[in-house]
DSSP file (Angstrom, degrees, kcal/mol; ACC not computed):
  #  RESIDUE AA STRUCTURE BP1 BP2  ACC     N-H-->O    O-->H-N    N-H-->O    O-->H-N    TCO  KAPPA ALPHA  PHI   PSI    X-CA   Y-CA   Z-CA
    1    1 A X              0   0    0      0, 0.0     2,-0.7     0, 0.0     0, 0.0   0.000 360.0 360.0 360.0 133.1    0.0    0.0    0.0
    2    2 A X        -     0   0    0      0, 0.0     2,-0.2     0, 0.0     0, 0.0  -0.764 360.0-168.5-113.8  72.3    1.5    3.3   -1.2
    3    3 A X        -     0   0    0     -2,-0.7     2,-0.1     1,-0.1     5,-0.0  -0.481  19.5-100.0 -89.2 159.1    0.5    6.1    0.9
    4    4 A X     >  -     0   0    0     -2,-0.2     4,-2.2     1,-0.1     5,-0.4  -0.169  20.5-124.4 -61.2 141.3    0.8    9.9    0.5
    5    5 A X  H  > S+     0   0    0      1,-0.2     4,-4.5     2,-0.2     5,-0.2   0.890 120.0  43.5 -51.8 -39.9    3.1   12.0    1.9
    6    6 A X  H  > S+     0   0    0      1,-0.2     4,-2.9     2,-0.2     5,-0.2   0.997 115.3  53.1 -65.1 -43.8    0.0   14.2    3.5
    7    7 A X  H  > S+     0   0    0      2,-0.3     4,-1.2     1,-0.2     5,-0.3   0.909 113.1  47.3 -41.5 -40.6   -1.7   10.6    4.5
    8    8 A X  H >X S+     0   0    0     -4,-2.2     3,-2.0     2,-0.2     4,-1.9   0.986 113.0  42.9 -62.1 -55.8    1.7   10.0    6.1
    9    9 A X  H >X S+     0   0    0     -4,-4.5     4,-1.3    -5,-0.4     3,-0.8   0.916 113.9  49.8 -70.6 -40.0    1.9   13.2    7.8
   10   10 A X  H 3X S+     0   0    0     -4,-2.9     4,-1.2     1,-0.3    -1,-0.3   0.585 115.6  51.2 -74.3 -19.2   -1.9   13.1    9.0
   11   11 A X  H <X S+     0   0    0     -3,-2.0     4,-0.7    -4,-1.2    -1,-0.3   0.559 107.6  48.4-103.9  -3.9   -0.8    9.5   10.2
   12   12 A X  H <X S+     0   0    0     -4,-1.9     4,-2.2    -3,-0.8     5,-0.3   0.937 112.0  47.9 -68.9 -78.9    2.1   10.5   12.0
   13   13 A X  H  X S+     0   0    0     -4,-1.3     4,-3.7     1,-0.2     5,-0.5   0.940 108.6  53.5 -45.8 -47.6    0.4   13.4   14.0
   14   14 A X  H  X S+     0   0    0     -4,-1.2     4,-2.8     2,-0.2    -1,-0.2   0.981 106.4  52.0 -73.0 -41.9   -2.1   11.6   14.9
   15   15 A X  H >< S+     0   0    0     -4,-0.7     3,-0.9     1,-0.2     4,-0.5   0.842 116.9  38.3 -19.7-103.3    0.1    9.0   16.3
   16   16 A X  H >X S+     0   0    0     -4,-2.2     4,-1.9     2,-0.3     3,-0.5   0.728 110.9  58.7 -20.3 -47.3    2.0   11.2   18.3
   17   17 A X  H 3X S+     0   0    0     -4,-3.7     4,-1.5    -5,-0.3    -1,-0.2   0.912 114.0  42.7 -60.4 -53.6   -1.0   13.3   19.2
   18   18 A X  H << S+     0   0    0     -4,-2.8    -2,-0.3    -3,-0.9    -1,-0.2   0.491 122.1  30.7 -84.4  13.6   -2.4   10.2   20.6
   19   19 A X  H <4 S+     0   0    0     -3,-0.5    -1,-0.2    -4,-0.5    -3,-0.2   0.256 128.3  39.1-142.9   9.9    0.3    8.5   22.4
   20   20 A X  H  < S-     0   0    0     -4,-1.9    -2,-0.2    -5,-0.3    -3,-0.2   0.238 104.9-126.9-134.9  21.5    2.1   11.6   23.4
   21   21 A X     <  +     0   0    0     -4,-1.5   116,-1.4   115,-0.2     2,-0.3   0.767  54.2 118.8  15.9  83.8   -0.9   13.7   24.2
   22   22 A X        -     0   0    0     -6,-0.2     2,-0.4   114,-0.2    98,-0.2  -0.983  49.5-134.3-148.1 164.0   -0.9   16.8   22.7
   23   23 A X  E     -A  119   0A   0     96,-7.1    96,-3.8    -2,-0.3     2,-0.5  -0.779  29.0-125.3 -96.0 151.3   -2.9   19.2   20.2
   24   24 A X  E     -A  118   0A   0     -2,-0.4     2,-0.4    94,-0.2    94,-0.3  -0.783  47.1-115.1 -89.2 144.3   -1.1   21.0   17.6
   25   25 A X        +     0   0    0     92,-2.9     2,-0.2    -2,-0.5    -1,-0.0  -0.396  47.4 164.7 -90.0 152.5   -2.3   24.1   18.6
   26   26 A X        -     0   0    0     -2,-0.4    79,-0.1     2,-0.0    -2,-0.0  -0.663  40.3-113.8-137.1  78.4   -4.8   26.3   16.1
   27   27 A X        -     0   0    0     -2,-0.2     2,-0.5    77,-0.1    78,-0.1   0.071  38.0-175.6 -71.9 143.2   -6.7   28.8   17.2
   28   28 A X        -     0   0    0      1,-0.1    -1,-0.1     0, 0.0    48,-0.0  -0.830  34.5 -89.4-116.1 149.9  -10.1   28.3   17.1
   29   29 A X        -     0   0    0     -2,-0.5     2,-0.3     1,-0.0    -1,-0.1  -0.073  38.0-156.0 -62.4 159.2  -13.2   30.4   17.9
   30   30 A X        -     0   0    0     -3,-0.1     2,-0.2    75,-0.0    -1,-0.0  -0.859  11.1-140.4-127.5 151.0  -14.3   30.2   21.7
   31   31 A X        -     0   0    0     -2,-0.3     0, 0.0     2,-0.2     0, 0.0  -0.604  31.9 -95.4-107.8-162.8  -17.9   31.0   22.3
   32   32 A X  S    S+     0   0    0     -2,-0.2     2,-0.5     2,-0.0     3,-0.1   0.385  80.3 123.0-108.5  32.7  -18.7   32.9   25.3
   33   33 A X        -     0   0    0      1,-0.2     4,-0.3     2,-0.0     3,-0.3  -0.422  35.4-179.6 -55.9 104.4  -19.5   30.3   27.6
   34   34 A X    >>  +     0   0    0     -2,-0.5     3,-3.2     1,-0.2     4,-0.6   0.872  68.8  86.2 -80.2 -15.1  -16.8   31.1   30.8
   35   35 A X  G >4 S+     0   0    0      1,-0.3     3,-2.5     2,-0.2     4,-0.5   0.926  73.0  66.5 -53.5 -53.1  -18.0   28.3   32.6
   36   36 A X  G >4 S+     0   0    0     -3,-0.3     3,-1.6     1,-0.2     4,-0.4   0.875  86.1  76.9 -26.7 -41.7  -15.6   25.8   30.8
   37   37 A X  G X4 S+     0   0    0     -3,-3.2     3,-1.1    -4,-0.3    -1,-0.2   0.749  75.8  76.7 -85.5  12.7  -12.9   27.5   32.4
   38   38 A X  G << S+     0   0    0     -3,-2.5    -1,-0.2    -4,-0.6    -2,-0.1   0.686  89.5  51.8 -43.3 -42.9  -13.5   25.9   35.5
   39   39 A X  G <  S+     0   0    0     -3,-1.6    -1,-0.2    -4,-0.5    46,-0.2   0.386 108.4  48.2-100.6  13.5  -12.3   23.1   34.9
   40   40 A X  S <  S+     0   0    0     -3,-1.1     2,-0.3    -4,-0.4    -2,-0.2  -0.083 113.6  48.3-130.9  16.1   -8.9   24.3   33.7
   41   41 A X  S    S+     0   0    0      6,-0.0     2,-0.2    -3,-0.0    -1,-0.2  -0.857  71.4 112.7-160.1 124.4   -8.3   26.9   36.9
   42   42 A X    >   +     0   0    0     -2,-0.3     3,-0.9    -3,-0.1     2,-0.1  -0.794  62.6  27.1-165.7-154.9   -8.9   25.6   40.7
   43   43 A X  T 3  S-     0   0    0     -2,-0.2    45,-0.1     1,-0.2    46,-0.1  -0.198 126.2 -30.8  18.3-101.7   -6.6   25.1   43.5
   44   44 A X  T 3  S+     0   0    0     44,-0.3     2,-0.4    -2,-0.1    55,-0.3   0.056  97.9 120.1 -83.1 -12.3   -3.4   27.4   43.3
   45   45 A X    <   -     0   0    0     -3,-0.9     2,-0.5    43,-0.1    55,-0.2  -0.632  50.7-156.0 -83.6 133.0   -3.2   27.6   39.7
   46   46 A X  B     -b  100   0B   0     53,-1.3    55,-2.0    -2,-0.4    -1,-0.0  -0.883  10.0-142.7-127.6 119.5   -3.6   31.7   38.4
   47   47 A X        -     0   0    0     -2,-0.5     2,-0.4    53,-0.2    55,-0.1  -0.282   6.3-146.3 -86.3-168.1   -4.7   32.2   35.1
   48   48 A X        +     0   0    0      1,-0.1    55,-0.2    52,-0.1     3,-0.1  -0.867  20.6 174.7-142.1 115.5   -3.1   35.0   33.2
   49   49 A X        +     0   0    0     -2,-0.4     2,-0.3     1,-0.2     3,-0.1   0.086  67.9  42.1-101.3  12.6   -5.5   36.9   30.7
   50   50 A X  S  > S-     0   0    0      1,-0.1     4,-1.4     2,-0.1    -1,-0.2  -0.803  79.2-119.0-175.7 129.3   -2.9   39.7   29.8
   51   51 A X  H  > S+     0   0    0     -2,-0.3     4,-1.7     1,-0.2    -1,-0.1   0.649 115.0  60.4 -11.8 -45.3    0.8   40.2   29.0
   52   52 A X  H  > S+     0   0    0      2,-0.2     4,-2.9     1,-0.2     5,-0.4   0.926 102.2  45.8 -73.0 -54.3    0.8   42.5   32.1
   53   53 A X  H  > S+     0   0    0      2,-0.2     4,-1.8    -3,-0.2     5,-0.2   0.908 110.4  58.9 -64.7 -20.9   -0.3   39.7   34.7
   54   54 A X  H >X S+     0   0    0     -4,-1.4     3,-1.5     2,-0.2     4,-1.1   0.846 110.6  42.8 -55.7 -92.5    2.4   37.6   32.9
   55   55 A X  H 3X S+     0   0    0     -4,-1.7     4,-1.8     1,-0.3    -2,-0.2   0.759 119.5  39.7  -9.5 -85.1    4.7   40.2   33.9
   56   56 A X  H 3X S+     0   0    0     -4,-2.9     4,-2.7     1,-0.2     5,-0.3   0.832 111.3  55.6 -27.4 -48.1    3.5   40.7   37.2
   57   57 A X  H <X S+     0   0    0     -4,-1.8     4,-2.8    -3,-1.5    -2,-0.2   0.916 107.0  54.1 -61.1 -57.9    3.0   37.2   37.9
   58   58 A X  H  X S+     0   0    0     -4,-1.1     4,-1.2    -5,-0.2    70,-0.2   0.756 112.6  42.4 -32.9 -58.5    6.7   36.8   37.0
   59   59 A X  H >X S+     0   0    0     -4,-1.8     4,-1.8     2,-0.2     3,-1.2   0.963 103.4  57.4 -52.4 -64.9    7.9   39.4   39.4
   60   60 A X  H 3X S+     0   0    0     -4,-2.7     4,-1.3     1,-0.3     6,-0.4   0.954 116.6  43.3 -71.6 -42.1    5.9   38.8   42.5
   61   61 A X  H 3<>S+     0   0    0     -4,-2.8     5,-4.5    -5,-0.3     3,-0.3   0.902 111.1  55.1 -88.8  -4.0    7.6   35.1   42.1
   62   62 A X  H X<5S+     0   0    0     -4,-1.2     3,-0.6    -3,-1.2    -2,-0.2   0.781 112.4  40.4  -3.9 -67.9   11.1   36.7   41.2
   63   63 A X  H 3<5S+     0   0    0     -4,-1.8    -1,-0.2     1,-0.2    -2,-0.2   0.602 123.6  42.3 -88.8  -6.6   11.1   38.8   44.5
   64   64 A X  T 3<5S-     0   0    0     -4,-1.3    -1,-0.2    -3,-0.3    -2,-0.2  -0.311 110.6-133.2-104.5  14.8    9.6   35.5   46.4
   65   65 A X  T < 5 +     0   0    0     -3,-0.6    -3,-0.2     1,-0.2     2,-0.2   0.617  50.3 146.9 -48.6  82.7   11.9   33.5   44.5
   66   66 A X      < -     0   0    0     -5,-4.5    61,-0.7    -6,-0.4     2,-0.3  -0.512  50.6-115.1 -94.0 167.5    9.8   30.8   43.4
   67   67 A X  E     -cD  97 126B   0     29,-0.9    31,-1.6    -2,-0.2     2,-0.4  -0.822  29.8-143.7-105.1 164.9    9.9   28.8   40.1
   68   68 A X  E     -cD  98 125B   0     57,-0.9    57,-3.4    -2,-0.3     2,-0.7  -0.932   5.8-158.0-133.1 131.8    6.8   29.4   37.9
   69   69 A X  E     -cD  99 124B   0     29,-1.8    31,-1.4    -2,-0.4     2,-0.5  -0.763  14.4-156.1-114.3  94.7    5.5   26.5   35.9
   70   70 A X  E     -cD 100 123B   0     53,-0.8    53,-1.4    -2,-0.7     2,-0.7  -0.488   7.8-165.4 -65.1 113.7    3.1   27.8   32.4
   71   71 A X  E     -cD 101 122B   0     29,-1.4    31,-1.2    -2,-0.5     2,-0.7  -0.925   2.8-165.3 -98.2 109.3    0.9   25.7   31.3
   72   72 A X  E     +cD 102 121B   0     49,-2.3    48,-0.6    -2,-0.7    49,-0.6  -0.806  30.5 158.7-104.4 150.8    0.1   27.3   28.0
   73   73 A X  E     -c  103   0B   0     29,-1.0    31,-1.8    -2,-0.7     2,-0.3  -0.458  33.9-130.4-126.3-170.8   -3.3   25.3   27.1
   74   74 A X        -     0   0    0     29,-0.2     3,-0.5     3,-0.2   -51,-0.0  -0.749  18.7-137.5-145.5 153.0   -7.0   25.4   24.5
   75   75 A X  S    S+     0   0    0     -2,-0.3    -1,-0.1     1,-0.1   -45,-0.0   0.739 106.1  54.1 -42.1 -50.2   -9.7   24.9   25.7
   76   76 A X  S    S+     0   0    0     -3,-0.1     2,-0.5     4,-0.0    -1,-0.1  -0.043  81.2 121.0-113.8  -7.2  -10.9   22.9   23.0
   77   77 A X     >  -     0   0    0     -3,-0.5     4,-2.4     1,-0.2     5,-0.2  -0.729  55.9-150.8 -89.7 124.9   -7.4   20.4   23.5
   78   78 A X  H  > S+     0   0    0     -2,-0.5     4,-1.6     1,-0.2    -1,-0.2   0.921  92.1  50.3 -48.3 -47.8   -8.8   17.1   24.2
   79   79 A X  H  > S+     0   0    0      1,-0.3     4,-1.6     2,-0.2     5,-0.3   0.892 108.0  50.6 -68.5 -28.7   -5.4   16.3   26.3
   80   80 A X  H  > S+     0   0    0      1,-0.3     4,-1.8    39,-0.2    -1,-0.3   0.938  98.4  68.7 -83.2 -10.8   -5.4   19.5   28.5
   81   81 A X  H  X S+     0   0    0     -4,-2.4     4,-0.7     1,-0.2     3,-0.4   0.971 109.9  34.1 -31.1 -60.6   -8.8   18.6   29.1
   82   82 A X  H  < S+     0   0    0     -4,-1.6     4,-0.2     1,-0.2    -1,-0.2   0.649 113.8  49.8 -78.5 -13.5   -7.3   15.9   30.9
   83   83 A X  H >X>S+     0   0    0     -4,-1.6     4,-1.0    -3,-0.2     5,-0.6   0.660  91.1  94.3 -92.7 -11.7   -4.1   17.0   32.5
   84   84 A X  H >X5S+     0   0    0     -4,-1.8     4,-2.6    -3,-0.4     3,-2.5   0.955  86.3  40.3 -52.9 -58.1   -6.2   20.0   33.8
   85   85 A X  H 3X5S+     0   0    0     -4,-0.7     4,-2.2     1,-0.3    -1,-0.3   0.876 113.9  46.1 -72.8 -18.3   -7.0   18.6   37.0
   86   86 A X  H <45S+     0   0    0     -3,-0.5     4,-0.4    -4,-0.2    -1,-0.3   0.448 103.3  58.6 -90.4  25.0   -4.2   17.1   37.9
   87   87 A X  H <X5S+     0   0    0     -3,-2.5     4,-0.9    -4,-1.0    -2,-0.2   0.271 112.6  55.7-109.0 -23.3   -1.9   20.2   37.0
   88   88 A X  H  X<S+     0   0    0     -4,-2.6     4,-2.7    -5,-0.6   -44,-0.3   0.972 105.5  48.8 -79.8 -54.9   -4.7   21.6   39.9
   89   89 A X  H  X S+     0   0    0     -4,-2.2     4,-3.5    -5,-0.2     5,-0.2   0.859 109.1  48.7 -35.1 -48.6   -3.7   19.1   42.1
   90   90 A X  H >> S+     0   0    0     -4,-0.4     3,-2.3     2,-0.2     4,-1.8   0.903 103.2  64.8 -53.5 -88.5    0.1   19.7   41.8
   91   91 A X  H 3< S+     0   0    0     -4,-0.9     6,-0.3     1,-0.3    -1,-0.2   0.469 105.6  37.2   9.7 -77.1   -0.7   23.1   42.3
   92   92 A X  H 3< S+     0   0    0     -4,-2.7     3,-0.5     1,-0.1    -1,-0.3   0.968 115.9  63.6 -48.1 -54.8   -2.0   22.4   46.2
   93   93 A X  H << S+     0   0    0     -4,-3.5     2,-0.3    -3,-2.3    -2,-0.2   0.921 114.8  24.9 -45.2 -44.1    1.0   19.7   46.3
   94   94 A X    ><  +     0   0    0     -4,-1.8     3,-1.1    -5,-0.2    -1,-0.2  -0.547  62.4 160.7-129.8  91.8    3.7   22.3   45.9
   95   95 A X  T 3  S+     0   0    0     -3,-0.5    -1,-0.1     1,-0.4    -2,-0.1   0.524  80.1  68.9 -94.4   2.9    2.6   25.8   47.1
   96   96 A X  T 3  S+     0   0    0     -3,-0.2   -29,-0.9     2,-0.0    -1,-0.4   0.228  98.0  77.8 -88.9  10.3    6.4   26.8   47.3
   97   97 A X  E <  S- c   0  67B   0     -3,-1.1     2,-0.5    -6,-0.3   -29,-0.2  -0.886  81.2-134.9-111.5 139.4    5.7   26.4   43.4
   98   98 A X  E     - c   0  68B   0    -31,-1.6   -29,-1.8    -2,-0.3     2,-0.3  -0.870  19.1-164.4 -79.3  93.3    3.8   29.1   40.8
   99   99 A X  E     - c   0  69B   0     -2,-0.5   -53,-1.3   -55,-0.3     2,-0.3  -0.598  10.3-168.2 -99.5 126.3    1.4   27.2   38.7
  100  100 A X  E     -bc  46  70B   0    -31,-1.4   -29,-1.4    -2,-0.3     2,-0.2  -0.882  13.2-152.5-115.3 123.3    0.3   29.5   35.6
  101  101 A X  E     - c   0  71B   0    -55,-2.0   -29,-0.2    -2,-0.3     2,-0.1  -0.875  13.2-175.9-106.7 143.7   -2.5   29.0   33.0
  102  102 A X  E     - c   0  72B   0    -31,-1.2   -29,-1.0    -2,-0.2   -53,-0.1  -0.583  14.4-147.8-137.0  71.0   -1.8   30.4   30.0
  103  103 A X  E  >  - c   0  73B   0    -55,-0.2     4,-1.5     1,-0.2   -29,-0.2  -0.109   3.4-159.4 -37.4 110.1   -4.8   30.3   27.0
  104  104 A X  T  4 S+     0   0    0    -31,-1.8    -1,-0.2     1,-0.2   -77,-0.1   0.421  88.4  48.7 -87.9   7.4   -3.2   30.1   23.7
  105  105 A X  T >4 S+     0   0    0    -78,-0.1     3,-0.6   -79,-0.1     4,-0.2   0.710 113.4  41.2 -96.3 -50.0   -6.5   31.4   22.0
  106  106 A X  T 34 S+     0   0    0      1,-0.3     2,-0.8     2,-0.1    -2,-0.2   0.931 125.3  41.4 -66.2 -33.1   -7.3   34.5   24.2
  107  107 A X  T 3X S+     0   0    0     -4,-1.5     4,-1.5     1,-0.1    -1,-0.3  -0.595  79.0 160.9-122.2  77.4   -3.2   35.4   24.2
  108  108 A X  H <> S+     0   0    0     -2,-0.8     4,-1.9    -3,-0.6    -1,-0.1   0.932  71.5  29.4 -30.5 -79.4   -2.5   34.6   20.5
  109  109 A X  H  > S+     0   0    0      2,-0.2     4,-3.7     1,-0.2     5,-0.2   0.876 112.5  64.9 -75.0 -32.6    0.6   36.3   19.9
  110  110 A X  H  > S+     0   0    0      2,-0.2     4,-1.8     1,-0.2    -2,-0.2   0.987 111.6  40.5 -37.1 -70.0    1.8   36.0   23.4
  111  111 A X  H  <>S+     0   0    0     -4,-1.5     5,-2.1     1,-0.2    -2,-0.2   0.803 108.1  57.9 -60.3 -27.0    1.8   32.4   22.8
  112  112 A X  H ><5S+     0   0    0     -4,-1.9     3,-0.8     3,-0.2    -1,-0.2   0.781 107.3  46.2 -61.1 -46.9    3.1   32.8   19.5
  113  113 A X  H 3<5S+     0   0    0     -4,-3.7    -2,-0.2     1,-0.2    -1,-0.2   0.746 109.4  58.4 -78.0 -15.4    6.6   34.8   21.0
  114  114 A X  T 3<5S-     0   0    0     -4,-1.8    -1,-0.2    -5,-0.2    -2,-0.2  -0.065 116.7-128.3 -75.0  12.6    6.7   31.9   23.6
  115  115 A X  T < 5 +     0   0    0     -3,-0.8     2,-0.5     1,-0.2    -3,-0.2   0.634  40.1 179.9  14.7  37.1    6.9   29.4   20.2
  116  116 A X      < +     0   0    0     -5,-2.1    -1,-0.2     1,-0.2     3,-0.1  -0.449  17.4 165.0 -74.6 131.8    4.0   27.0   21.1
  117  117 A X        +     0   0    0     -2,-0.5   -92,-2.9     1,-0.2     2,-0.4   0.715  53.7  14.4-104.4 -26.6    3.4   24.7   19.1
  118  118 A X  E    S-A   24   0A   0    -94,-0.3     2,-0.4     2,-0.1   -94,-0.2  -0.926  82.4 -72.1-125.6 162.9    1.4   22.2   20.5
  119  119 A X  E    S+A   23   0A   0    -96,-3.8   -96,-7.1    -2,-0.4   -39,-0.2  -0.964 102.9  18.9-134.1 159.1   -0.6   21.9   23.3
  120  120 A X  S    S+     0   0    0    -48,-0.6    16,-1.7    -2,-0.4     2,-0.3   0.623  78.1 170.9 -55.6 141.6   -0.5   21.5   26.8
  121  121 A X  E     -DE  72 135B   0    -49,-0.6   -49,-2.3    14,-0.2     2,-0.5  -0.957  16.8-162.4-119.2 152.8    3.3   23.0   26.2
  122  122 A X  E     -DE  71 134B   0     12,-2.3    12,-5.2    -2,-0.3   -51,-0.2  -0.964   8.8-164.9-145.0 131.6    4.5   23.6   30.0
  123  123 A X  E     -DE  70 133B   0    -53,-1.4   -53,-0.8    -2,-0.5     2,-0.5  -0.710   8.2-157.4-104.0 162.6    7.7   26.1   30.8
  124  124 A X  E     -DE  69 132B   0      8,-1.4     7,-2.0   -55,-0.2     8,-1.2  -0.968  24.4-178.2-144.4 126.3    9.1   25.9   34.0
  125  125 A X  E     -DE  68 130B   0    -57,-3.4   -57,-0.9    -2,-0.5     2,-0.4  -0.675  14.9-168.8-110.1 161.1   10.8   29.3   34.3
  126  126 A X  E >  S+DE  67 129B   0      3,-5.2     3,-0.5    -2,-0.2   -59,-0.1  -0.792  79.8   4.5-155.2 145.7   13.0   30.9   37.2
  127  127 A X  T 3  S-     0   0    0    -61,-0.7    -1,-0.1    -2,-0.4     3,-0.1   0.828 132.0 -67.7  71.9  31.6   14.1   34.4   37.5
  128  128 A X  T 3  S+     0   0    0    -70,-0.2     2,-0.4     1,-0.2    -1,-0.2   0.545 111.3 115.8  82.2  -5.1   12.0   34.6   34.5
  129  129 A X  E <  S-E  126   0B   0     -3,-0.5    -3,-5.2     1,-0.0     2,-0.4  -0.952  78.4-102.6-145.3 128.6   14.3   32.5   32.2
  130  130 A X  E     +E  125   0B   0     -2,-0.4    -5,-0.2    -5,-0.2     3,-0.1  -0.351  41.7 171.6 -50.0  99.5   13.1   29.0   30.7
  131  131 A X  E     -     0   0B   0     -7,-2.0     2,-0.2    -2,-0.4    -6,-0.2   0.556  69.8 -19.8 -93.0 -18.8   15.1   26.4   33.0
  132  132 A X  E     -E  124   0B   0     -8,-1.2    -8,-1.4     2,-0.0    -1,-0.3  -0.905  59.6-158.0-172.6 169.7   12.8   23.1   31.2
  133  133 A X  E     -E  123   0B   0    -10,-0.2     2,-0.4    -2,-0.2   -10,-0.2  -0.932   5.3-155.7-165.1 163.0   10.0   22.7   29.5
  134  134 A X  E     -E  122   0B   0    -12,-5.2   -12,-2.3    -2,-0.3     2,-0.4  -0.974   7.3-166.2-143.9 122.3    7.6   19.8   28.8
  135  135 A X  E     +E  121   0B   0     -2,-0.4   -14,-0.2   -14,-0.2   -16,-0.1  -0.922  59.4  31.3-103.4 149.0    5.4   19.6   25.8
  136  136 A X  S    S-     0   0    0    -16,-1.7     2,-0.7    -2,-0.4   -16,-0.3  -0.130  96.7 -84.9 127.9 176.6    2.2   16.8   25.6
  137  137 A X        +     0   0    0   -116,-1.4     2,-1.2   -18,-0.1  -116,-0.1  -0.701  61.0 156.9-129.3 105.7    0.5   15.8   28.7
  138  138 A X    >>  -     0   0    0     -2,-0.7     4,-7.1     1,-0.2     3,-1.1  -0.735  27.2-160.9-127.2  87.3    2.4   13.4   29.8
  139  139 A X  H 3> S+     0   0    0     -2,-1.2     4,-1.2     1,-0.2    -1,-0.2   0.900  87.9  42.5 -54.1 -56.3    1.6   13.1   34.1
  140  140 A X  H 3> S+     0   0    0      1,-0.2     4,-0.6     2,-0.2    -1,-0.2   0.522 112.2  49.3 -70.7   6.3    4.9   11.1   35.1
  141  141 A X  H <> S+     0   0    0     -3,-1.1     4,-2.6     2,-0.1     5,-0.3   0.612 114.7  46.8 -98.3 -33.7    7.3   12.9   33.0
  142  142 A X  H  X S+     0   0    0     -4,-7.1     4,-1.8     1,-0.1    -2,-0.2   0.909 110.4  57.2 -79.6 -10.0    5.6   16.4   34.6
  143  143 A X  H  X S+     0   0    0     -4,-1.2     4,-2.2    -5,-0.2     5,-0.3   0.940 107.5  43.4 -22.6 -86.2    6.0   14.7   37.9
  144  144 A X  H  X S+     0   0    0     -4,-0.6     4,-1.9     1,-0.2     5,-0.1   0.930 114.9  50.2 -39.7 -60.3    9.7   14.2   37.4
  145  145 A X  H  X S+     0   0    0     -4,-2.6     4,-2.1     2,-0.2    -1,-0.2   0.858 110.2  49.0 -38.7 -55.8   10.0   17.7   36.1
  146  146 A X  H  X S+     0   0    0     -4,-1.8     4,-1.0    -5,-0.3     5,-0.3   0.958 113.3  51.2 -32.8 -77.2    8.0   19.1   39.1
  147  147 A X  H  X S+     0   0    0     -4,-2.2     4,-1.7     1,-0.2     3,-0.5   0.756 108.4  50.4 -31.2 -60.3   10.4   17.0   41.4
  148  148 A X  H  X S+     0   0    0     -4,-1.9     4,-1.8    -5,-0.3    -1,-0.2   0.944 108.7  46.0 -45.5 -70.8   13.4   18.2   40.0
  149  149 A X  H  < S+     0   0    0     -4,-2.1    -1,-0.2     1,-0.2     4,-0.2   0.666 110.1  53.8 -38.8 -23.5   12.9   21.7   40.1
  150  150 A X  H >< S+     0   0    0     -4,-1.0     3,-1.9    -3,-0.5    -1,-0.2   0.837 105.7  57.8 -92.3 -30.9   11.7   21.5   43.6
  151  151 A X  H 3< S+     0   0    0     -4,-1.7    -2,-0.2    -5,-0.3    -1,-0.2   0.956 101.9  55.6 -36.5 -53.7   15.3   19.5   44.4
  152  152 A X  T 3< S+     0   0    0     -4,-1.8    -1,-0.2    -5,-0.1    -2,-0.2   0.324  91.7 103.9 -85.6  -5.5   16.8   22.5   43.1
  153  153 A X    <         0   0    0     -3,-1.9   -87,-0.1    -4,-0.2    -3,-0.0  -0.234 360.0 360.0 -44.9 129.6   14.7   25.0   46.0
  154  154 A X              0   0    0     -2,-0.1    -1,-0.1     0, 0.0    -2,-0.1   0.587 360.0 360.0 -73.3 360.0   16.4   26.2   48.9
C-alpha cells in the first residue's frame, strides 16, 4: 500500500498526538461560555488573561523567589482537558511552586513569541528565564519535572 506523503503526515500526528498527548495548537473560535474555564483553573493555579499579569506574575515570584510552571493550554485540546486537574492538584502539592494557565487562543501572539506549538506545552521558568519545558500531557514525566525543580529549592 502506497500512501501519501500528507496521509503520512496526518498518520504521524495523529500518532503522536495520541500517544504523546498533545494538540497541535490552532486557534479556534471560543464561544462565550466562561463556565468551561472551571475546569482548567482551581486550586493554586492563576490564570493570566494579559501580557501584564504575565509580567506581574513573573515578578511577584522573582522577588519571592519561586519557580513558575506555564501551562500554556486550549480549551478545546482534548489532552489538556485531561491534564487540567491534575496540573490543579500539583498546584495544592507544591505551594512553594507558581502554577500559571496560560490560554493560547485569548493570548495569541503571546503564545506565539513563547513558540508554542502544541498543546498542553508547559515552561518551568526561574528568575523569569526558561530552566525546562515539557510539551504533551504526559503526568509522570511532569511529575519528574516538578520533582526536579523543587530539588533544586532552597
Amino acid at each position: 500500500m502506497n500512501l501519501g506523503v500528507s496521509s503520512l503526515k496526518f498518520t504521524v500526528l495523529w500518532l503522536r498526538n495520541k500517544y504523546m498527548g498533545n494538540c497541535t495548537t490552532k486557534p479556534r473560535a471560543r464561544d462565550n461560555d466562561s463556565d468551561h474555564d472551571v475546569e482548567f483553573v482551581s486550586g493554586n493555579v492563576q490564570l493570566i488573561t494579559t501580557e501584564e499579569s504575565w509580567d506581574q506574575k513573573l515578578e511577584q515570584a522573582r522577588h519571592d523567589g519561586k519557580i513558575v510552571i506555564a501551562n500554556f493550554t486550549a480549551m478545546w485540546c482534548a489532552p489538556c482537558k485531561v491534564i487540567a486537574p491534575y496540573y490543579c492538584e500539583l498546584s495544592e502539592k507544591h505551594p512553594s511552586i507558581l502554577f500559571l494557565l496560560v490560554d493560547v487562543d485569548e493570548l495569541a501572539d503571546f503564545s506565539t513569541s513563547w513558540d508554542i506549538r502544541a498543546t498542553p506545552t508547559f515552561f518551568f521558568l526561574k528568575d523569569g528565564q526558561e530552566i525546562d519545558k515539557l510539551v504533551g500531557a504526559n503526568k509522570p514525566e511532569l511529575e519528574k519535572k516538578i520533582a526536579a525543580v523543587t530539588e533544586s529549592l532552597p
